[in-house]
N, C-alpha and C positions, 0 to 999 in steps of 0.2 A: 873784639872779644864777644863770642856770643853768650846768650842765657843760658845756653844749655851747659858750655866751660864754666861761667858764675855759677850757678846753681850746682855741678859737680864737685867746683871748689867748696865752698858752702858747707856742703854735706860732708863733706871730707874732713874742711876741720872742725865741723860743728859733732863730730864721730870722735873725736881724737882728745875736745874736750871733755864730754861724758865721761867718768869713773866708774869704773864696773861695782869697785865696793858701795860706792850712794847710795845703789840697790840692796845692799846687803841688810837694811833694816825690814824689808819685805820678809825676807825667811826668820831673822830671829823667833824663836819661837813667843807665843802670845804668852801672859801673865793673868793672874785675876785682876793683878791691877788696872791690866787695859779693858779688860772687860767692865769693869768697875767705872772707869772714865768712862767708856762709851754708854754705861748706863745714866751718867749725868745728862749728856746732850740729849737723849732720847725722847722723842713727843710720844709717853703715854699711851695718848689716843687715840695709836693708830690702829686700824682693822688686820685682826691675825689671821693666815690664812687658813687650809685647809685644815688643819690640827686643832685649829681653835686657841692655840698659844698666844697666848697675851705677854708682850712686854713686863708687864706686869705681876705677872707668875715668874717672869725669870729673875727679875729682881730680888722679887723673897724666896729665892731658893737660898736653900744655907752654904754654905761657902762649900762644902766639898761634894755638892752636885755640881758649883758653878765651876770646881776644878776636873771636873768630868768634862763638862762643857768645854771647856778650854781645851781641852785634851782630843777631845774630839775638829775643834778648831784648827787647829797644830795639824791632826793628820791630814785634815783636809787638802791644808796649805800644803805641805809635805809630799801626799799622794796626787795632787792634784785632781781633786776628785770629788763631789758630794753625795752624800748619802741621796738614795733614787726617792724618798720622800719629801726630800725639799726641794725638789725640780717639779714638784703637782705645783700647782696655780690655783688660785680664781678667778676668771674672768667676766668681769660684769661691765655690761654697755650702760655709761651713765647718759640719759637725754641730754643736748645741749641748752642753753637755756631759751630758744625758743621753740616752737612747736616739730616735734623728731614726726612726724605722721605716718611710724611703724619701719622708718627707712633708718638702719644700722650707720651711714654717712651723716646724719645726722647728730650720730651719739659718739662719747668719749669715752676707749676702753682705758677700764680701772681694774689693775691686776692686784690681787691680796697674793704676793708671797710668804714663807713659811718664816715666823720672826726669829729661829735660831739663823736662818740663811742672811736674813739682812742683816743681824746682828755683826756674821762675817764677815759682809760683804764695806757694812762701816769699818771695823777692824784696820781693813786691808784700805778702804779707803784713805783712812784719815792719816796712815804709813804713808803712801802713795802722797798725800796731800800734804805730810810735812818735809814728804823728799824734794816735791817739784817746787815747792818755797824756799826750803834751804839753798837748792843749787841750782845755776842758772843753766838749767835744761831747755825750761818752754821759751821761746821770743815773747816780747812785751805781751804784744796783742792776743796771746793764747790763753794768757792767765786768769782770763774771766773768773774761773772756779776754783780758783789756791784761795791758801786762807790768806786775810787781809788785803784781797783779791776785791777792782767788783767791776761789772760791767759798762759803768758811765767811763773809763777812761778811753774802752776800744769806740765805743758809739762815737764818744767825740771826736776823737781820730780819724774817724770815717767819715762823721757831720761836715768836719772840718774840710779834710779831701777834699769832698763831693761837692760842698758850696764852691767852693775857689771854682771847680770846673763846669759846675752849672747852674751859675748864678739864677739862673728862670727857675728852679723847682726851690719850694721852702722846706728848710730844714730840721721843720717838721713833722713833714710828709718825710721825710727819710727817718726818721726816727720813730714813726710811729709804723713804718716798713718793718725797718730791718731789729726793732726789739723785738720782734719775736722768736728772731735768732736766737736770744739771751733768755735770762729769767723772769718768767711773766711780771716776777714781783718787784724787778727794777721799773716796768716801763710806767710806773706810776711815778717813781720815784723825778725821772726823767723827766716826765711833761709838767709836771712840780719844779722843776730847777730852768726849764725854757718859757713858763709862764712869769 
């Protein structure tokens, strides 16, 4: 039996288990409720982009702007489409932290999108993120980024492999490799739990 027959079957039943309705929580139309959750998670302080909209201004709008909002959300999803305002950007090259000496390779671009866009863009997420938690869509090692999800399990997995097969390199150095694959803010987490 080759890979390519495994890997065909695979896919074939790994197709057959998916449910097309699992999806169907993507189209449901949005609520102020959801809007209203998504404003709990929200940092604040984050940088608005070209409109100057602040998270913070859309919070104290009174409830039937934010059902305008909504409604505008809905069509998006619907039409599949954004308003041509919230496709502007800002792009700003932050220095790395040590010396940039005018050369753009040195610097990290930081893009300000427009915050009704992210606002959406969470919405659809956090759907997205309770569908592929609820049903077994992703395989194990995908799920880095579902909720109740985190990144030391794939690492370990990998650590694990990797030492069996090449006892000469520490496993370590493979972790302090390949977290960068993942979220920067695990690989502290990680040299904390192998110290």
């Amino acid at each position: 039996m080759t890979f390519w027959y495994i890997g065909k079957i695979f896919t074939t039943c790994h197709q057959q288990i998916i449910q097309q309705e699992w999806w169907d929580d993507l189209t449901i139309p949005n609520t102020l409720d959801d809007l209203h959750l998504i404003f709990k998670k929200l940092n604040p302080h984050k940088a608005p982009g070209p409109s100057k909209i602040k998270y913070e201004d859309l919070i104290h709008l009174h409830d039937d702007a934010l059902k305008i909002l909504v409604r505008i959300f809905n069509a998006c999803i619907t039409l599949q489409l954004l308003p041509k305002k919230w496709r502007n950007v800002l792009l700003f090259p932050i220095p790395k932290p040590h010396d940039w000496n005018s050369k753009l390779h040195n610097t990290r671009p930081i893009t300000l999108l427009e915050t009704p866009r992210k606002l959406l863009v969470n919405i659809i997420s956090t759907k997205l993120n309770n569908i592929l938690s609820q049903y077994s869509i992703l395989q194990d090692n995908n799920k880095a980024g579902i909720l109740e999800q985190s990144t030391l399990e794939p690492l370990m997995s990998y650590g694990n492999s990797t030492c069996l097969l090449n006892t000469h390199v520490s496993i370590k150095n493979h972790y302090r490799s390949y977290s960068r694959i993942y979220q920067r803010h695990m690989t502290e987490s990680i040299f904390k739990f192998l110290n």
